[in-house]
Structures are given as structure tokens and as C-alpha cells.
C-alpha positions in Angstrom: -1.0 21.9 -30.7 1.4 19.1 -29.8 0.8 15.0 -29.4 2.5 12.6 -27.6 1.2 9.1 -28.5 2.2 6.3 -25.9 1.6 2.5 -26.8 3.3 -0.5 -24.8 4.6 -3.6 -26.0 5.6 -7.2 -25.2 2.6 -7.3 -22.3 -0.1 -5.8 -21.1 -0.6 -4.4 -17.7 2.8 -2.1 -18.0 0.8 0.8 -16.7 0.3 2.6 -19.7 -2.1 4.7 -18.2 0.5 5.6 -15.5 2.9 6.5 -17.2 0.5 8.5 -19.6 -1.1 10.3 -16.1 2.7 11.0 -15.3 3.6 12.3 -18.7 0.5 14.6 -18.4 1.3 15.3 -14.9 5.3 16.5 -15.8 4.3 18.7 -18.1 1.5 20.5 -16.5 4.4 21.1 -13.6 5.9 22.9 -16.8 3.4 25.3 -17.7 1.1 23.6 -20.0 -2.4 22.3 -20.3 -2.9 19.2 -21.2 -5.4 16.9 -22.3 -5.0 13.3 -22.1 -7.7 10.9 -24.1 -7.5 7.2 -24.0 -8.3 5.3 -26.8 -9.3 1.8 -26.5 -9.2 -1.3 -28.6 -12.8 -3.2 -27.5 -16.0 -2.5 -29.5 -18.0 -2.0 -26.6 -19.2 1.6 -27.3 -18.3 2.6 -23.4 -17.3 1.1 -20.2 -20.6 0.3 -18.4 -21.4 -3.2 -20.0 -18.1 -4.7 -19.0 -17.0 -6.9 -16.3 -15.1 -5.4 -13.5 -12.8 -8.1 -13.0 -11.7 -8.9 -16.4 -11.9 -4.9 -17.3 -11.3 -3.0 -13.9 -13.9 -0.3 -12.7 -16.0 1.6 -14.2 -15.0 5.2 -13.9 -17.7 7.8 -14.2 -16.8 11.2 -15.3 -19.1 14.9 -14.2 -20.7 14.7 -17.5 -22.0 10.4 -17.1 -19.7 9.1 -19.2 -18.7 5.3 -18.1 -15.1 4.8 -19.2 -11.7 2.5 -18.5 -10.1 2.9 -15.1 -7.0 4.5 -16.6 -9.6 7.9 -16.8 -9.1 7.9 -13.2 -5.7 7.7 -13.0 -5.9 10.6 -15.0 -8.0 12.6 -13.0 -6.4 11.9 -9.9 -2.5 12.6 -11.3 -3.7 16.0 -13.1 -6.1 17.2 -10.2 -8.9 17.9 -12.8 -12.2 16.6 -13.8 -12.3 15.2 -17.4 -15.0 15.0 -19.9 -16.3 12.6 -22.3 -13.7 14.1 -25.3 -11.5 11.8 -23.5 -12.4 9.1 -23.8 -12.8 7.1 -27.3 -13.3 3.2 -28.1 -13.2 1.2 -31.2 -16.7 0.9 -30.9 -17.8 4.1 -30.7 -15.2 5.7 -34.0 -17.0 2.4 -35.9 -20.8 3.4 -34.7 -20.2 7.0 -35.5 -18.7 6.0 -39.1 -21.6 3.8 -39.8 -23.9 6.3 -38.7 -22.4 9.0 -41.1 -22.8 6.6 -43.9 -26.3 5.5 -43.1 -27.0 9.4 -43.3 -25.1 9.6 -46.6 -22.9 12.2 -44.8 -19.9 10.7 -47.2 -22.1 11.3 -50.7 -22.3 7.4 -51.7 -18.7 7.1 -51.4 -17.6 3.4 -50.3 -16.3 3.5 -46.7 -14.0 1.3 -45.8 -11.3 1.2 -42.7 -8.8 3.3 -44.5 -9.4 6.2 -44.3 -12.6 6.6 -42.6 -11.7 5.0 -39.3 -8.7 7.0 -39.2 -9.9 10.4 -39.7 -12.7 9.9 -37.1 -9.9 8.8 -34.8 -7.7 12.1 -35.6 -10.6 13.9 -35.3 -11.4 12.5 -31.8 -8.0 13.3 -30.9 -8.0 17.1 -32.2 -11.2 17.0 -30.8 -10.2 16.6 -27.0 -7.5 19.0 -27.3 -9.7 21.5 -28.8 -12.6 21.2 -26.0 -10.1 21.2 -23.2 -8.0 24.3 -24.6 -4.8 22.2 -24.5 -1.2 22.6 -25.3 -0.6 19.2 -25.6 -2.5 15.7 -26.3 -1.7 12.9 -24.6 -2.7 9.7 -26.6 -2.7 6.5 -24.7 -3.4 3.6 -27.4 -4.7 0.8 -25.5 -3.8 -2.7 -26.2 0.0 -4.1 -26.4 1.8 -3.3 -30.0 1.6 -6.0 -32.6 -2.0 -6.9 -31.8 -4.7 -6.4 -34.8 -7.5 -4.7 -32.3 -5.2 -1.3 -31.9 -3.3 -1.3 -35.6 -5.7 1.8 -36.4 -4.7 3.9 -33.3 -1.1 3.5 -34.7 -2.1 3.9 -38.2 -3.7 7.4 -37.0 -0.4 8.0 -34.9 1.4 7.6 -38.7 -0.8 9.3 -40.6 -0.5 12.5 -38.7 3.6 12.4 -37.7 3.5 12.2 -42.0 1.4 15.8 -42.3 3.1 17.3 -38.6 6.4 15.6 -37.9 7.6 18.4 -35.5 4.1 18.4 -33.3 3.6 14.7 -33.3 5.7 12.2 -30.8 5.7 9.0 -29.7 6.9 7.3 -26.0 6.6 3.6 -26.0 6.3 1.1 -23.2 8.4 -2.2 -23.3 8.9 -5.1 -20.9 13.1 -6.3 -19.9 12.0 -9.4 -18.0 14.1 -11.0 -15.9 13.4 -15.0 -15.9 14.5 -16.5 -12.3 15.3 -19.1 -14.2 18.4 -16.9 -15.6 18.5 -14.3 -13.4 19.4 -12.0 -15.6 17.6 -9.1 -17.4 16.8 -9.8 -20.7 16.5 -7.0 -23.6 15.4 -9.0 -26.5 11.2 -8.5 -26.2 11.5 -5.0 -26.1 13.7 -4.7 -29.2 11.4 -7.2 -30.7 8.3 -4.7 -29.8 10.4 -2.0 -31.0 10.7 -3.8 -34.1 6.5 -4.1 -34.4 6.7 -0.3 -33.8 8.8 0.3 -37.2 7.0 -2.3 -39.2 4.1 0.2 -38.7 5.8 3.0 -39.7 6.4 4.4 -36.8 9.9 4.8 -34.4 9.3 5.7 -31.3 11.1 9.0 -29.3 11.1 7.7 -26.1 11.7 4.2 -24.3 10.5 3.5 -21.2 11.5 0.7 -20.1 9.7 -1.0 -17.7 11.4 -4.0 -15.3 11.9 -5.2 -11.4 15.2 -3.3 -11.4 16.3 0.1 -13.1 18.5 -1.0 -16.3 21.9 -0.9 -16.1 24.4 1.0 -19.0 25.1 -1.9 -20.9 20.8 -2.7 -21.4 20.9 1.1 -22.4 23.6 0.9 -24.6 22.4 -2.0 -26.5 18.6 -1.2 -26.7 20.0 2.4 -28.0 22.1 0.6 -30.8 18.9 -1.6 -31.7 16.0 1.1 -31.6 17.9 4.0 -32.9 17.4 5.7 -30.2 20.2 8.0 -28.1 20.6 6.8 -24.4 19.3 9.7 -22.4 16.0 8.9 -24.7 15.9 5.8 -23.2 14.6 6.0 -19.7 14.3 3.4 -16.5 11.0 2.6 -15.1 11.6 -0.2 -12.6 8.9 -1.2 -10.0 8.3 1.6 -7.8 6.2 0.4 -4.3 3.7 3.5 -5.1 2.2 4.6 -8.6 2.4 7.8 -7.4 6.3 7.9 -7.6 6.6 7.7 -10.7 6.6 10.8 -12.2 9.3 12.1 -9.7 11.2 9.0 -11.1 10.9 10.3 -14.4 11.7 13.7 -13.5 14.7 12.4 -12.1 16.1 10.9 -15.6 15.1 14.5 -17.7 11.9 12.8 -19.3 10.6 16.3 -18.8 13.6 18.1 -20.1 13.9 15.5 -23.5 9.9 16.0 -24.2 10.0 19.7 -24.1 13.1 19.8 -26.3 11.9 16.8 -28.4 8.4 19.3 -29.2 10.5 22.8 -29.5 8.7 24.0 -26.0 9.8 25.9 -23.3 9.6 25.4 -19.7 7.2 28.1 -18.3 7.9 27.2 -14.7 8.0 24.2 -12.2 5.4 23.4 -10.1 5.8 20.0 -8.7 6.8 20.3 -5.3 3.3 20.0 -3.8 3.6 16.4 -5.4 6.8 15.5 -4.1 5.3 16.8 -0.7 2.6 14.1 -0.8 5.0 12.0 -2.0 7.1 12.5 1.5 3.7 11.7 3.6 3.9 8.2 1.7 7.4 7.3 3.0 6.9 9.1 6.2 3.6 7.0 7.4 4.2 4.7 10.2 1.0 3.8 12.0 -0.8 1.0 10.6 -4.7 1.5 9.7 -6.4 -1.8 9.2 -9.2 -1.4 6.4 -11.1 -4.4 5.0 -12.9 -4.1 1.8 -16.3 -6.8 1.5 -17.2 -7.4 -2.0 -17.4 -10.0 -5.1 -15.2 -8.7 -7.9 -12.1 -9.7 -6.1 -11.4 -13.7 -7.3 -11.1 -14.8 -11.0 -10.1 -18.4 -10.9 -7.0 -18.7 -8.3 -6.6 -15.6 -8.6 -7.4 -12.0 -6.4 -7.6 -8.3 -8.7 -8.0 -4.8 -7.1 -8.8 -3.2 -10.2 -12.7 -4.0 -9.8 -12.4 -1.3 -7.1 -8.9 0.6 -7.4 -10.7 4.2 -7.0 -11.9 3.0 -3.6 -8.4 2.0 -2.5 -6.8 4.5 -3.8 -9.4 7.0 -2.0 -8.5 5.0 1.3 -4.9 5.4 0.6 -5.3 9.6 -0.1 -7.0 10.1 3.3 -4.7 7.5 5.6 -1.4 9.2 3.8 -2.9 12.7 4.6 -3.3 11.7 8.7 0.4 10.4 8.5 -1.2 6.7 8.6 0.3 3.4 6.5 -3.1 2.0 5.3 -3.5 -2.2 5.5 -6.1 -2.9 3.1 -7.4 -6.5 2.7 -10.0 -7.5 0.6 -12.6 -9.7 1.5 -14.9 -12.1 -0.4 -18.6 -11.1 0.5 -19.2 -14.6 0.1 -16.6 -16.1 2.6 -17.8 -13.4 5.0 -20.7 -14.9 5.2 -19.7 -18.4 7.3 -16.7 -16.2 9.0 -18.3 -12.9 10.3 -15.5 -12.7 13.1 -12.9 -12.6 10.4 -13.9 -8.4 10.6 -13.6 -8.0 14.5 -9.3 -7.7 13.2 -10.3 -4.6 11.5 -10.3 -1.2 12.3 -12.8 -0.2 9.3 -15.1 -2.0 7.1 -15.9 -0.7 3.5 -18.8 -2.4 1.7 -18.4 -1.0 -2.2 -20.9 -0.1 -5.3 -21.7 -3.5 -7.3 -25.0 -4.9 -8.9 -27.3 -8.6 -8.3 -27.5 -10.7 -5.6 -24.7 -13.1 -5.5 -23.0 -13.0 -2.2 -25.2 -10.4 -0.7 -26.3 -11.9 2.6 -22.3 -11.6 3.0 -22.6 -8.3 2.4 -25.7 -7.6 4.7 -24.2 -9.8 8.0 -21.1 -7.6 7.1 -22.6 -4.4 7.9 -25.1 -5.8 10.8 -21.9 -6.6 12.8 -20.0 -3.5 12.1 -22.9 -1.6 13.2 -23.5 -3.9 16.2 -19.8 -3.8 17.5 -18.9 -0.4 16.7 -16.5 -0.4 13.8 -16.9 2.6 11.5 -18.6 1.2 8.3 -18.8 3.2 4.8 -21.1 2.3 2.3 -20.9 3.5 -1.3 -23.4 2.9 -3.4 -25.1 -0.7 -3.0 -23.0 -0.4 0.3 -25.4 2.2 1.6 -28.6 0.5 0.3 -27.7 -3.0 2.0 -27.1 -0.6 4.5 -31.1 0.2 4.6 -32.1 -3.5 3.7 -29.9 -4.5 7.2 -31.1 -1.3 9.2 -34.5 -2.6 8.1 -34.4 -6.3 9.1 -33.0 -5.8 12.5 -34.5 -2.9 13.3 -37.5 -2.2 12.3 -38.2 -5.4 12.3 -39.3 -6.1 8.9 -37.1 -9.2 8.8 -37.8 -10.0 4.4 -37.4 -6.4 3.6 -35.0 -6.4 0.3 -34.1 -4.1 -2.8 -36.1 -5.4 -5.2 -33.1 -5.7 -7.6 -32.5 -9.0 -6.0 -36.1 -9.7 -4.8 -38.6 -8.0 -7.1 -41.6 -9.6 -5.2 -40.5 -8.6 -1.4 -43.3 -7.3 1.0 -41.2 -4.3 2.4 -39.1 -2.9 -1.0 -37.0 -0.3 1.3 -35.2 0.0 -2.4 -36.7 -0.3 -5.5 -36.1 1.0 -9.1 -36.7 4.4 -10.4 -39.9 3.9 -12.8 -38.3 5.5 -15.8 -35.5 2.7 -15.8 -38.1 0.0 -15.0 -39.2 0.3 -18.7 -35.3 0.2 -19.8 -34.8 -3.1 -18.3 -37.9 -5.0 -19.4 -36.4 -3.7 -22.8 -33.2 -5.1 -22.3 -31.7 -1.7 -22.5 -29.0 -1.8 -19.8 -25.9 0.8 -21.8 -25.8 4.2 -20.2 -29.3 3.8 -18.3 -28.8 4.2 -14.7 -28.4 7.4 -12.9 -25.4 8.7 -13.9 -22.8 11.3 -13.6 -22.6 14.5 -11.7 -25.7 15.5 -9.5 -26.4 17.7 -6.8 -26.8 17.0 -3.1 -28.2 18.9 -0.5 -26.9 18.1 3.2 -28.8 18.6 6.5 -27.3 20.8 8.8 -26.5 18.8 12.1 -25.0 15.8 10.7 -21.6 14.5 11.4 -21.7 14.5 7.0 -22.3 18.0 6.9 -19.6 19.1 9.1 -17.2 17.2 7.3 -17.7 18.8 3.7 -18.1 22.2 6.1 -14.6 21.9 7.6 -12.9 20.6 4.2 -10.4 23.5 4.1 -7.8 22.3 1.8 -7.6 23.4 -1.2 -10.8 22.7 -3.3 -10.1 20.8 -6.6 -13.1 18.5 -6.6 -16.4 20.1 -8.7 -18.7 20.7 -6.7 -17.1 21.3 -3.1 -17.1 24.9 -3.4 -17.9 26.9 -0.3 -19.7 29.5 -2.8 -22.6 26.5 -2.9 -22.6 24.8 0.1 -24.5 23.1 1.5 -25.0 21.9 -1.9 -22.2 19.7 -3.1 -22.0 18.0 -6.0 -21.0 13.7 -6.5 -21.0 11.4 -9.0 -23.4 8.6 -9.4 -24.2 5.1 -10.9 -26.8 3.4 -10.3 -30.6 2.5 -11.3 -32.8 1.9 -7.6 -33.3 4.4 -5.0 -34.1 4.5 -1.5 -38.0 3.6 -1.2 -39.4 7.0 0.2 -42.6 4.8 1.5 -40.6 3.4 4.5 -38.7 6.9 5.2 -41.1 7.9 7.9 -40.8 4.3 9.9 -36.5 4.3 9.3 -36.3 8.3 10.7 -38.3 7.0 13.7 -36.1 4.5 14.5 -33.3 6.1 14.8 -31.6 6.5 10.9 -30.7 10.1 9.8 -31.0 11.0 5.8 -28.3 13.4 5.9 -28.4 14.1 2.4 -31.0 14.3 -0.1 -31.2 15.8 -3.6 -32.2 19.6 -4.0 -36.1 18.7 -4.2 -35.8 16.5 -1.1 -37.3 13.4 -3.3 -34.0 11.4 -3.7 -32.1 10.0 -0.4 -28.6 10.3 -0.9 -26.7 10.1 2.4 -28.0 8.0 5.7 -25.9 8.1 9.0 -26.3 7.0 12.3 -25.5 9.4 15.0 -24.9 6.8 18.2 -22.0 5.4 15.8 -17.9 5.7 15.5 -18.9 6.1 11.7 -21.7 5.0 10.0 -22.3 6.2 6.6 -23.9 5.4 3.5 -23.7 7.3 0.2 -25.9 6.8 -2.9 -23.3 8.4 -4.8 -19.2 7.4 -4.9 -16.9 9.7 -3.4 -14.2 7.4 -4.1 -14.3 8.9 -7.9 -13.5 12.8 -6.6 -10.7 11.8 -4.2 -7.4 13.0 -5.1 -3.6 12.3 -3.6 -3.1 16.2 -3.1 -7.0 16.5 -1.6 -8.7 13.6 0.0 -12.2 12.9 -0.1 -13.6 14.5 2.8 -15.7 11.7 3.8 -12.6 9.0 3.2 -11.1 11.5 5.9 -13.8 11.4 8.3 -13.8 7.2 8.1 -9.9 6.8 8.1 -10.2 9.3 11.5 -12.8 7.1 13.3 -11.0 4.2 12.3 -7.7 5.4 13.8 -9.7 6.8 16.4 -8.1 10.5 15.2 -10.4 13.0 17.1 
């Protein structure tokens, strides 16, 4: 089995996890299966605690695992669903070493970082290629080079290019800024983070060499005489204005040829055309689709982040690029929609997103009242489709304090209220890995404007789940703790709201529509998590289509 390692320097935010989904992505075209695993830096034992604007989403795998964003890039580059082998932070390789010692798994010895920590990360790294059946590991270290929180990632990457130098490789990530000041690139940080790189043992294979503009010879030249690298090893990766280019731009400069060589492996074919395909529907697009996002993890001081919700935007993008449309996405503080309702008549769609507690929410709920009032196609995912109910509720069946009882636990009418298992979670203080999560089975009801969309999904099927074999059962991934409150069910069908999706036993609501609509759908689940560039969500499809007004 081969490894590739890939770390970045001088900054972070280089898209590591890009280039490690393109990396994965090139050599799949090439024949080979491969397994990527991201290994982060933070002590939180997963994802799920974190907050999505200073972390980025949590991405939720088939199996429930909450994880880093970069897991999704992952996912959507390679077309396949991933597991929790992964996936591995600091704070789960510490927890599982401190267990083994409180179990006097390592017979009294003293434990200390070196070389405990280390072999439960090799082992987590043979691990995922072993589980996945892989021909090569793809190891993104997370964190920027020269920082104490990764040094054992790197110390791992050392400790087994010492016992397998011909199976174990390593592509770094470095920054050639270019101050406006000087207006001219600037090579030093990156030899400088090359430099970090060595002091730990360790000199790199590959340089990508991330910058506004691709680097000229003479940058090549003298970052190849200062890293010891030869040129062709040193590759461009200036700004690109999609993510989704970038592995045709490394194609382009033999990164696939010089890794296959690098490892002693032979190309077994080439399969990437159906990606440079997509890749043409990008640059052909043209008509403009105008789709505003409402939530609250947008701002952080002055400033506005997509990462809290970048598998929703990317899902938006998958299904406008796939009707030939140029998708306008601006996102909206729930809060600010709240004085400005009008500010949404501009759109064609309006998306309300998964989040938790009740700041901003009445922005939320006015959001969706008008959408559904004036006609423009609304989807819900997650706490977008249970606002959805509380709305529908107050204004139409004229229960006008009806709530979720996540934000008010003592309403008269809870039309959504917790499950009774994670009740006793949360007076425990037990919030890690309790909510509904993963992969879980939905049943649709024939009829439904849903059901025919998953029915006439006749691209290719890569998302779990969407096989004909088992419809209508279809399978999504879920996270969350409260439930639609089957109490009120009988009063919401008889005004008017259609459940056209519930679990397998019927107990659990999991999709609501409403029929005399452009597009009005809620999902317990997010669908935004299965969409891929080469398949789009089929119900991103059926939105982007009504908002476009694409019969």
C-alpha cells in the first residue's frame, strides 16, 4: 500500500483538503482506489461540538460520524461515500491511548507521546486503507507546518518514510504572496515552510504552490534550488474561479504522471473525461439563477464565511450547472430579514438551512411565511423544514404560539418537540454524538411532487441509497435531536400540508410539501450532504427547476 501525506505551510485556508480531494480524484482516473483520511489537530474527539463559523459545517457520513468539512470535499471529488476510518482527530488517538492504558493494554509500561501517539496514528492510517481496500492513502495533516498542535502527524509521516521509503510520499502546500504593496510575487515564505518541513525530518516530493497567479520560471527555478526539489516537481496552483478545476489544472502540469512515477505505479487507464465534461457545463452556463440562503452562521465580526453551509452551496451549484444555469447565491442574515422581508421578493429561490437555538428565528419563520405567501419555491433542510411547520402552524391553523420546544420548551401547541430518549441526554449535559444521526431510511408517498423526483432520477446512481432496486425507500443522512410532533399531524394534513415522506414504520415525518406551490419542501434530513458535481441531488434539481421556472 502506498501514502501520500499532504501538509501546507505559511497559512491556513490553502485548500488542503482540495488539493487532497484532487490528488485522490487523479489517481482514481488512473486506476486505483483510494482512501483519503483527514487527520486533525483539535482535541475535540469529533466535529459535532464545534462552531460552524469558526470550524465550517459539520459533515455527517452514512455511518453518523460528525467530521470537518474537508470529508465532504472528499466525498463529492471521489463520488463515494466515506466512513468513519477517515476521519481521525487529536482527540480521539489521545482518548483511545488513555483508554488502552487505563485497561493496562500496554503491561504497566509508561506511556508517553513518543511512541504511543504515533503508533495509534500509523495505525489509524493503515487502518483506513485497510477497511476501504485501497491502493493508496491520502493523508491530509491538518493545521499549517511549524505549529506544535500537528508535529505528531509529521512525526508519524517520518517514522514510516524511515521503515518504507519507497511507499511513503509527501506533497506540501505553500503560499507565494504577492503584497500590493510590491507587486510582486514573493518566494521567501514558502522556502521558509519548506525549511520547517526539513527541520522535521521530512523533505517534501511535491510543491504545490499556491498564489493569485501561476508562477513564473524564474519562482520555479529558485524555489527548486532552495527545496531540493526538480522543477517539474514543483507545480502551479494559482486561484482557479471553481474548486472543481483544479484537478484538471493539475493534470495539466503531469502531477498525475510525477506521483505514479514518484510511487513505482502504473497507469491502468484514464478516466477523467466525465469530470472535464462537468467542468464544460461550468464555463458554458449563462442564465443567471438568483438563490438566497437565510441563516445565522454567516457574520463573524465584519466579516461573512460560507463554510458554515458550503455543502448547501455547493449542492445548489451541482443542480444549476447541470440545467446549464450560472447560480447567484447570496446569503442572508436571518436576523436582518427580519426588519427587511422584501429584501427576498429579488429572488428566484429561498433556502432556509439545518442550524440549532433560537437566535434569529422569527427571521427565519417571516422568511418562509412570505415565500409561501408570494410563490417563490422555498427548501427547507433540517430546522428549515421544522420552522416550516411552526410557520404553517401559526398562520394556518391558526395556532398563532405554536413553537419547537427547542426554543420554547413550555409552548401550548409543541408542533416539534424532542425525541424522549435525547430528552434525558440533555438534562445530562450530554450533547457529543446524541442527536439522530447518520444514514436512515425514508419511505415516500406515492403522489407527491418528492416522489416523482427521486422516481425520474435517471442519471447515474452514486448516492447510497437512491437505488431503483429499493425505491420507494431511499436512504439520507440526518442530524438532529426534535421531530415533527405526530399529535398535530391529523389537524396539519387537514389543512392542506402533505407528509410526503415518513420513516419505514410511518412514526417519524421526514418530508412535508405543499401541493398548490412552485416548490415547497421541507426535509428532516440534508440532501445537501449526498449531492455530487457529476450527480445532483434530485431534490436540489427539482428547486433549481421551479426557481428557473424549467418545466
Amino acid at each position: 500500500m502506498k501514502y501520500i501525506f499532504v501538509s501546507g505551510g505559511v497559512i491556513s485556508g490553502l485548500g488542503k483538503g482540495i488539493a487532497t480531494s484532487s490528488i485522490a480524484l487523479l489517481l482514481k482516473s488512473a486506476g486505483y482506489k483510494v482512501a483519503p483520511i483527514k487527520m486533525d489537530p483539535y482535541l475535540n474527539v469529533d466535529a459535532g461540538t464545534m462552531n460552524p463559523i469558526e470550524h465550517g459545517e459539520v459533515f455527517v457520513l452514512d455511518d453518523g460520524t460528525e467530521t470537518d468539512q474537508d470529508l465532504g470535499h472528499y466525498e463529492r471529488f471521489l463520488g463515494e461515500s466515506l466512513n468513519k476510518s477517515n476521519i481521525a482527530t487529536q482527540g480521539q488517538i489521545y482518548l483511545t491511548v488513555i483508554q488502552k492504558e487505563r485497561n493496562l493494554e500496554y503491561d504497566g509500561e509508561c506511556v508517553d507521546v513518543v511512541t504511543y501517539i504515533t503508533e495509534e496514528i500509523i495505525r489509524r492510517i493503515k487502518d483506513a486503507g485497510r477497511v476501504n481496500n485501497a491502493d493508496v492513502v491520502v493523508i491530509e495533516i491538518g493545521g499549517t507546518t511549524g505549529e506544535y498542535q500537528n508535529i505528531m502527524f509529521l512525526e508519524a509521516n517520518r517514522l514510516m518514510k524511515l521503515k518504507n521509503p519507497a511507499d511513503v510520499f509527501h506533497v506540501h502546500i505553500t503560499y507565494l504572496p504577492i503584497p500590493a504593496s510590491i507587486g510582486e510575487m514573493k518566494s521567501k515564505p514558502a522556502q521558509m515552510s519548506v525549511r520547517d518541513l526539513h527541520a522535521m525530518g521530512i523533505q517534501p516530493d511535491i510543491l504545490l504552490a499556491r498564489s493569485e497567479k501561476p508562477l513564473d520560471q524564474s519562482r520555479i527555478k529558485k524555489l527548486s534550488i532552495t527545496t531540493g526539489l526538480e522543477p517539474e516537481d514543483i507545480i502551479s496552483a494559482q486561484d482557479l474561479d471553481s474548486i472543481y478545476k483544479v484537478p484538471l489544472s493539475f493534470e495539466k502540469q503531469n502531477l498525475t504522471k510525477r506521483l505514479l512515477t514518484k510511487l513505482s505505479l502504473k497507469r491502468k487507464g484514464s478516466d477523467i473525461k466525465e469530470w472535464e465534461e462537468f467542468v464544460g457545463k461550468i464555463d458554458a452556463a449563462q442564465d443567471i439563477v438568483k438563490i438566497a440562503i437565510v441563516g445565522k452562521y454567516f457574520s463573524t465580526g465584519d466579516f461573512t464565511l460560507a463554510d458554515s453551509y458550503i455543502s448547501v452551496i455547493e449542492a445548489v451549484k451541482h443542480a444549476a450547472w447541470m440545467q446549464g444555469l450560472k447560480p447567484d447565491i447570496t446569503w442572508l442574515d436571518s436576523g436582518k430579514v427580519l426588519d427587511n422581508v422584501e429584501v427576498l421578493r429579488k429572488f428566484q429561490g429561498v433556502i432556509v438551512p439545518g442550524g440549532f437555538g433560537s437566535r434569529d428565528i422569527e427571521g427565519k419563520i417571516a422568511t418562509i411565511k412570505y415565500a409561501r405567501e408570494n410563490d417563490i419555491p422555498y427548501f427547507g433542510l433540517c430546522y428549515g423544514m421544522q420552522l416550516a411547520v411552526v410557520e404553517y402552524a401559526r398562520n394556518v391553523l391558526g395556532l398563532p404560539s405554536a413553537h419547537t420546544t427547542e426554543v420554547d420548551p413550555e409552548t401550548k401547541y409543541p408542533v416539534i418537540h424532542i425525541m424522549p430518549e435525547q430528552e434525558k441526554k440533555l438534562l445530562n449535559r450530554e450533547y457529543g454524538a446524541t442527536m439522530r444521526l447518520g444514514a436512515w431510511d425514508c419511505k415516500l408517498k406515492e403522489g407527491t411532487h418528492v416522489y416523482d423526483l427521486y422516481k425520474n432520477f435517471t442519471l447515474p446512481v452514486r448516492q447510497a441509497g437512491l437505488s431503483a432496486s429499493r425505491f420507494p425507500l431511499i436512504s439520507e443522512r440526518h442530524r438532529h435531536r426534535f421531530e415533527f410532533n405526530n399529535d398535530f399531524l391529523g389537524q396539519f394534513m387537514k389543512k392542506g400540508l402533505t407528509i410526503a415522506g415518513t420513516s419505514p414504520d410511518g412514526k417519524l415525518v421526514e418530508i412535508i410539501e405543499l401541493k398548490d406551490h412552485p416548490f415547497f419542501v421541507g426535509t428532516q434530513f440534508h440532501p445537501e450532504l449526498k449531492s455530487r458535481p457529476l450527480s445532483p441531488h434530485p431534490l436540489f434539481v427539482g428547486f433549481i427547476k421551479a426557481a428557473a421556472n424549467i418545466t
